[in-house]
N, C-alpha and C positions, 0 to 999 in steps of 0.2 A: 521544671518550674512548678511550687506550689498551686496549687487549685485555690481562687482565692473565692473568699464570702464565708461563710459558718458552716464550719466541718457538721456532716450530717450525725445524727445522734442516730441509737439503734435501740429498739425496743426491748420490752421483759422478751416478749418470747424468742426475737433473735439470738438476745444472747445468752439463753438458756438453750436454743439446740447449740452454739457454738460453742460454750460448756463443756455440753456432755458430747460432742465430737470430738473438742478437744483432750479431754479425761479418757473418752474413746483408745484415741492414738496414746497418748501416754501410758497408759492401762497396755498396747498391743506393743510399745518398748519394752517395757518392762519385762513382759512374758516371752519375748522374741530373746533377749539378753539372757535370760535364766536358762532356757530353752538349748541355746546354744553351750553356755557355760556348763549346765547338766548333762547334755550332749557329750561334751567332750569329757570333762572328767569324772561321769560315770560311765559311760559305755566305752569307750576307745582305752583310759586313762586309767580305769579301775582299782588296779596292784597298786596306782602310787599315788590315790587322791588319802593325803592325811587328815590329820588333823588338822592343820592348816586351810587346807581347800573345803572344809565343812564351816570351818569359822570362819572363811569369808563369803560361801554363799550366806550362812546367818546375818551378817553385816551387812552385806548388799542388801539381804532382801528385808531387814530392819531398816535401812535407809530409805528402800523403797514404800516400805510399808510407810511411814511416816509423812513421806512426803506427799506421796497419792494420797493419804487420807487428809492431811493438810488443805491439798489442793478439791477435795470433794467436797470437805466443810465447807470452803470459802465459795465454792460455786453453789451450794444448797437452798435449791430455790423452796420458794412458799407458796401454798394452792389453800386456797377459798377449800370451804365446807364443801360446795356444790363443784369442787377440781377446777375452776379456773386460777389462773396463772395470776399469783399476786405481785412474787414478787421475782427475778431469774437468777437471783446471787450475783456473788461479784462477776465482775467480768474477766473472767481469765486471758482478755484477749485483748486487753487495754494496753495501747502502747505505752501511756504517760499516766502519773498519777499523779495527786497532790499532794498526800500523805504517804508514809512511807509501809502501811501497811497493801495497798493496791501494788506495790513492787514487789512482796514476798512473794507470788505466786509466780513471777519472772525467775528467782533466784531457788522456788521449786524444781522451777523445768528444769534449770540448770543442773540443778545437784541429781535429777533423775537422769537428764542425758549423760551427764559425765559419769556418773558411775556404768550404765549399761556401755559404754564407750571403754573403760578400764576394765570391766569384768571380764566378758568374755574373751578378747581381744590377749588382754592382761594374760588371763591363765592358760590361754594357747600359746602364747611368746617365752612364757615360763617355763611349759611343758614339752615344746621345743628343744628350747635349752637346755631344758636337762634331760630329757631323752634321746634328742638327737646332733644337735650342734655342740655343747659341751663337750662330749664324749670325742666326738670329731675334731676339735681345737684339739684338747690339750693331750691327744692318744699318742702314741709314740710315734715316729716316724719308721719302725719296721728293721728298724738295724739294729742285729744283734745287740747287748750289751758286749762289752771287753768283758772277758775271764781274767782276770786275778789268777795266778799264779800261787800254789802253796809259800814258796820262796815269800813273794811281796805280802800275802795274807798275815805270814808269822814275824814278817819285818816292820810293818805297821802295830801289830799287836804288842812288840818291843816299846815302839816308841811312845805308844799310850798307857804302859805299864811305868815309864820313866817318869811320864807328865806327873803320875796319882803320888 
């Protein structure tokens, strides 16, 4: 059951350490997802990180760059001459807004969680595949091929000589 009477308000400086804790942890995704994705397809992955695996760490961490920086303007608080706390930025931490600018930094988190969620995750499922389960599907099953006969070899060579 809701709590009722007037939702408590939070001050400049509350929500300016919840800010810059929250930018904290998003800052320690970020680095933890790169971390990992470098992990793997530089040191284990080396011989087969291409081109491709360079252009999407570029991607990612162009996404990430963007969005962290996004998300630190909108939290950038303001201090008095003398360092006191004027103003603590937006509130990164606001469930509800009334304009539709208080929601972007919702749909920040998002696009930073979901990329560090496909990165790393992504390119070891990839890497996998194609060094180790591909190979394993679709490898022979270990019986000999049939030998062809000279006989059938020059019999079939007949009859594709008739086709032309």
């Amino acid at each position: 059951m809701a709590p009722k009477g007037k939702v408590g308000t939070r001050g400049k400086k509350q929500i300016f350490e919840e800010n810059r804790e929250t930018l904290k942890f998003y800052l320690r995704i970020i680095l933890g997802a790169n971390a990992i994705y470098c992990l793997v397809t530089l040191v284990f992955f080396y011989s087969s990180a291409s081109f491709w695996a360079w252009m999407a760490l570029g991607f990612s961490l162009a996404v990430y760059g963007a969005s962290y920086h996004s998300m630190s303007s909108m939290a950038r608080a303001a201090f008095s001459e003398d360092g006191a706390l004027m103003d603590g930025g937006m509130d990164l931490n606001m469930e509800q807004g009334m304009a539709d600018l208080p929601s972007i930094h919702r749909h920040l988190k998002d696009v930073i969680l979901l990329t560090a969620i496909v990165q790393a995750p992504g390119r070891a499922l990839y890497l996998l595949w194609v060094n180790v389960l591909g190979p394993w599907f679709t490898a022979d099953s270990g019986a000999p091929a049939p030998e062809h006969n000279e006989k059938r070899q020059r019999r079939q060579e007949r009859r594709q000589m008739k086709r032309l």
